[in-house]
C-alpha positions as CSV (number, residue, x, y, z in Angstrom):
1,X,-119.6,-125.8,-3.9
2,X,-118.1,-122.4,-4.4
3,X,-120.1,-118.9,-4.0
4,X,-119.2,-115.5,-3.8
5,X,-120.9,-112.7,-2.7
6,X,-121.0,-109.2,-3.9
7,X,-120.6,-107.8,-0.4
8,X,-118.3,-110.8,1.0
9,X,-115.8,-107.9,2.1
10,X,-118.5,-105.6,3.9
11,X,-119.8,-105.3,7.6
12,X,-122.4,-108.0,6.6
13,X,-120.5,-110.5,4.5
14,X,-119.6,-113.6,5.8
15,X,-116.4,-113.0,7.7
16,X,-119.2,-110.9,9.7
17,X,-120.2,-114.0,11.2
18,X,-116.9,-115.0,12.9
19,X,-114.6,-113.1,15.8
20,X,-111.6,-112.8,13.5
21,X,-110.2,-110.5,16.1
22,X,-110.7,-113.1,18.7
23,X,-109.1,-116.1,16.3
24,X,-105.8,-113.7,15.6
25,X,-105.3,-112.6,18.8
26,X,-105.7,-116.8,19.8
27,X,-103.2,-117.1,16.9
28,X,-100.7,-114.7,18.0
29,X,-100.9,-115.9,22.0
30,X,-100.0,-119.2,19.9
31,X,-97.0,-117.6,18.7
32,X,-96.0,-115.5,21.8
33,X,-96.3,-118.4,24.2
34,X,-93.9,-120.7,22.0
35,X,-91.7,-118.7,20.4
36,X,-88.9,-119.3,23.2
37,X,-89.4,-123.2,22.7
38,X,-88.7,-122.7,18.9
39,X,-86.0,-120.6,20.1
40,X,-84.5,-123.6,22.0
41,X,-85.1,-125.7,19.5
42,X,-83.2,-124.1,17.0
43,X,-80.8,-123.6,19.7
44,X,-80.4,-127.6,20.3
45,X,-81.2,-127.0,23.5
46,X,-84.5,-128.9,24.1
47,X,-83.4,-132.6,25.6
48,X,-85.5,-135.8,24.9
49,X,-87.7,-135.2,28.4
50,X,-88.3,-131.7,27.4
51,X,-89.2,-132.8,23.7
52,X,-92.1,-135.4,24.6
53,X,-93.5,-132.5,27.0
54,X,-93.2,-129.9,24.7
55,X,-94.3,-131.2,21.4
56,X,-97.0,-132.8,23.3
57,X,-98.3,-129.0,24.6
58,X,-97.7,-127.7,21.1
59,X,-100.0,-130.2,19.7
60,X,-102.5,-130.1,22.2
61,X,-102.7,-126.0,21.7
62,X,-102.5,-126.3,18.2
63,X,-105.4,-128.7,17.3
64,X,-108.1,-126.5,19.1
65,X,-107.8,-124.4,16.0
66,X,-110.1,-126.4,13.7
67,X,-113.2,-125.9,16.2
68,X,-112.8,-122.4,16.1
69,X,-111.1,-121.1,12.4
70,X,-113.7,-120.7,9.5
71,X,-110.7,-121.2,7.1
72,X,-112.2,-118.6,5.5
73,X,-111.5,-118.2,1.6
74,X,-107.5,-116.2,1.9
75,X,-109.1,-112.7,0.6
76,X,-111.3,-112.6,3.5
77,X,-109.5,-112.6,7.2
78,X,-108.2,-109.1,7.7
79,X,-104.4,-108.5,6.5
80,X,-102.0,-110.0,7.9
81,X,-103.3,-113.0,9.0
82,X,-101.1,-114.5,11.8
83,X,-102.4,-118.3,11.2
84,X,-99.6,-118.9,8.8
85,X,-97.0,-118.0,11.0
86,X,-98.9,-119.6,13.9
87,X,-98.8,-123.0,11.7
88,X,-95.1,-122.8,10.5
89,X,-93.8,-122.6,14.1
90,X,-96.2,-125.1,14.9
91,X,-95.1,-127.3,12.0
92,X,-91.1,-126.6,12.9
93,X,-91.4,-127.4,16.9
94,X,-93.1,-130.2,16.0
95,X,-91.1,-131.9,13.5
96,X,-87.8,-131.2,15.2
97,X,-89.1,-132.5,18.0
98,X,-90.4,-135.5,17.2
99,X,-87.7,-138.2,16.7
100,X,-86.4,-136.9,20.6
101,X,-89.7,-137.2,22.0
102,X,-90.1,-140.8,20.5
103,X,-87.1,-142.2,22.2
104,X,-88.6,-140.5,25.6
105,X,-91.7,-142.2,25.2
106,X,-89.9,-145.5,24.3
107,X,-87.7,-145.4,27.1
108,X,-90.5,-144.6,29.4
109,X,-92.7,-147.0,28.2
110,X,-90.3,-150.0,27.7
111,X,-89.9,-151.0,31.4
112,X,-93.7,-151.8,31.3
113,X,-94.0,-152.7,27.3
114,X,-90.9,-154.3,26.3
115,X,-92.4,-154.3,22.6
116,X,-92.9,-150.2,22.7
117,X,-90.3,-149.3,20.4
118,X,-91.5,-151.5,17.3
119,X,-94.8,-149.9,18.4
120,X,-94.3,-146.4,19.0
121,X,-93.7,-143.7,16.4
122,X,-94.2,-140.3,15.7
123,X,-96.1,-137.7,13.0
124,X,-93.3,-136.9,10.2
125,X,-94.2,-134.1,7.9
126,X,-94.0,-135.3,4.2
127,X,-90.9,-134.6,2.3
128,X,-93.0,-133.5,-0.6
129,X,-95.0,-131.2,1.4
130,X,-96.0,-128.1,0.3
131,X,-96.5,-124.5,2.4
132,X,-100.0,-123.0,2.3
133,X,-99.6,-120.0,0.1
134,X,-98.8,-116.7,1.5
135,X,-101.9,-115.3,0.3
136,X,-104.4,-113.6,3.6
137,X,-102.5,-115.9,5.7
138,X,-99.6,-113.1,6.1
């Protein structure tokens, strides 16, 4: 179902009904508390240990997003919309880190569960996958 209203943009349209300014400022905490990590990262400076913490915390920040973002239609959310680079860096920590933070996990769990490695495995983002557009996610 797709509507659209003729005051959608006002005070009293539906974006009214959400704390947009709450939700970017969560996005943008998102970004400020991890932007070192994707730092080290991209530095090759995160070990195995420090990747099955840290992409663990990433996730675990990340997916509280979908109880609280409308995913609003992209012309709606006030400009720019930090969700988009909230997601990228979100999507590039977690990627990178998750063939290190496998082995961790294997090694931890093998002593106890000599079968973990055939078992354990991680998220991999598709080859094929394709960026939100840039649109009101600025």
């Amino acid at each position: 179902m797709h509507a659209r209203f003729d005051d959608e943009t006002r005070p009293h349209g539906p974006a009214a009904a959400y704390d947009l300014a709450g939700l970017a400022s969560a996005y943008e905490a998102f970004v400020a508390r991890y932007a070192d990590l994707r730092t080290a990262v991209r530095d090759g400076e995160v070990d195995a240990t420090r990747a099955l913490v840290a992409r663990t915390s990433v996730m675990d920040s990340w997916r509280r997003f979908p109880d609280t973002d409308p995913d609003l239609p992209e012309h709606l959310p006030p400009a720019p919309w930090p969700r988009r680079a909230a997601r990228d860096l979100m999507l590039e920590i977690h990627s990178a880190l998750g063939s290190p933070a496998e082995a961790r996990l294997v090694r931890v769990a093998t002593p106890y569960w000599p079968d973990a490695a055939s078992w354990i495995t991680h998220f991999r983002v598709s080859e094929t996958f394709v960026p939100v557009p840039a649109g009101g996610d600025g």
